[in-house]
C-alpha positions in Angstrom: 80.6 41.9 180.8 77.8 41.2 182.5 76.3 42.1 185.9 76.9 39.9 189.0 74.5 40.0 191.9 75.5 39.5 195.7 75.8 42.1 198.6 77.0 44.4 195.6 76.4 45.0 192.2 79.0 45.5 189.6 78.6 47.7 187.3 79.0 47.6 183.8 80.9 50.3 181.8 77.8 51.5 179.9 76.2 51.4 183.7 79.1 54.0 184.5 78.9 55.9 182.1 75.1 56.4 182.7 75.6 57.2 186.5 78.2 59.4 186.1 77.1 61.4 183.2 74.9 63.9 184.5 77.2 64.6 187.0 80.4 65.6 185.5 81.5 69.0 185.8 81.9 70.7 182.4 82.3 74.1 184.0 81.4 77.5 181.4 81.3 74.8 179.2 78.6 73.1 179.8 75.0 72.8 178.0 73.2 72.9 181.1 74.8 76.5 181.9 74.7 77.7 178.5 71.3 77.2 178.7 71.0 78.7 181.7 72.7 81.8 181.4 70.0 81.9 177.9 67.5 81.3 179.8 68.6 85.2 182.4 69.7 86.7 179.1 66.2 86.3 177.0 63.9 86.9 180.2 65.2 90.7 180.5 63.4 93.1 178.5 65.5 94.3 175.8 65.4 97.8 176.8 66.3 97.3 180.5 70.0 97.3 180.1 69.4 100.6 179.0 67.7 102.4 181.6 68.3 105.2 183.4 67.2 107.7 185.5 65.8 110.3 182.4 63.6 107.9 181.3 59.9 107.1 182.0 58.1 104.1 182.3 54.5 102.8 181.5 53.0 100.3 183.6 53.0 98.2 180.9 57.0 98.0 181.2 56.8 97.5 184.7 54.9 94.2 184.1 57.7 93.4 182.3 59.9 93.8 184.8 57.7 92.0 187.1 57.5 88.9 184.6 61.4 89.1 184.5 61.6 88.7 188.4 59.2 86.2 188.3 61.2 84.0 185.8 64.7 84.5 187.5 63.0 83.8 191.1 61.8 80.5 189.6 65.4 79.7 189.1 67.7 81.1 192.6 64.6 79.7 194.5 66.1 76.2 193.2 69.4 76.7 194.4 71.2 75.7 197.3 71.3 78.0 200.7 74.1 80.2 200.7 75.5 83.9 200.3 74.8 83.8 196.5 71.2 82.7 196.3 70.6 85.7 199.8 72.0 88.3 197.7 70.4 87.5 194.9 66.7 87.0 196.5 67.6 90.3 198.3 67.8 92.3 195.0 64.7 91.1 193.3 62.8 92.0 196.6 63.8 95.0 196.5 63.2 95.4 192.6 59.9 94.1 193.6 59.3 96.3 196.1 60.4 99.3 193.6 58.1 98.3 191.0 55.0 97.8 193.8 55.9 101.2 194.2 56.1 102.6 190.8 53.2 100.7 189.9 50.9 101.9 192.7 52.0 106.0 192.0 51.0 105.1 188.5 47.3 103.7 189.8 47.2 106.8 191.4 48.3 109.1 189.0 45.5 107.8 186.4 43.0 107.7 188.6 43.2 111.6 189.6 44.5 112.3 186.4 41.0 111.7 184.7 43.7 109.2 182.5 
């Protein structure tokens, strides 16, 4: 089949298939998502799953978690306005806001501490 012009344009099947293609929802399925979700899972440092309140933490890992947030903001900061992206924006400020913290004691801390 080929394409007819007029007011309209008629599309041919392999012109479907490309419009449509990017679009179809694959749901968990997906490549796109799977990628996505690979993309969260291999910007965490390894050992943050693990943390808790017994143990300490250089700066150095505080960069990390700083590089983290900057990585997963990239990616809510795309997405549409709504309760989900608030939330999420919401807990990496205050993550941020945690590690500012941390991070500035620390400054401190060497800088008194002869360190």
């Amino acid at each position: 089949m080929t394409r007819r012009i007029s007011q309209s344009i008629t599309p041919t099947a392999e012109d479907v298939a490309a419009l449509r293609g990017p679009f179809i929802a694959k749901g968990a399925n997906d490549p796109v998502i799977a990628a996505l979700r690979e993309y969260f899972k291999a910007s965490v440092p390894a050992w943050l799953p693990r943390l808790d309140e017994k143990q300490e933490l250089t700066r150095e890992r505080l960069a990390e978690i700083r590089e983290a947030g900057v990585k997963r903001r990239a990616v809510i900061e795309a997405l549409p306005e709504g309760k989900a992206r608030e939330q999420a924006l919401a807990e990496l400020e205050q993550t941020e806001a945690v590690v500012e913290d941390m991070d500035t004691a620390l400054a401190g801390a060497g800088a008194f501490g002869g360190n």
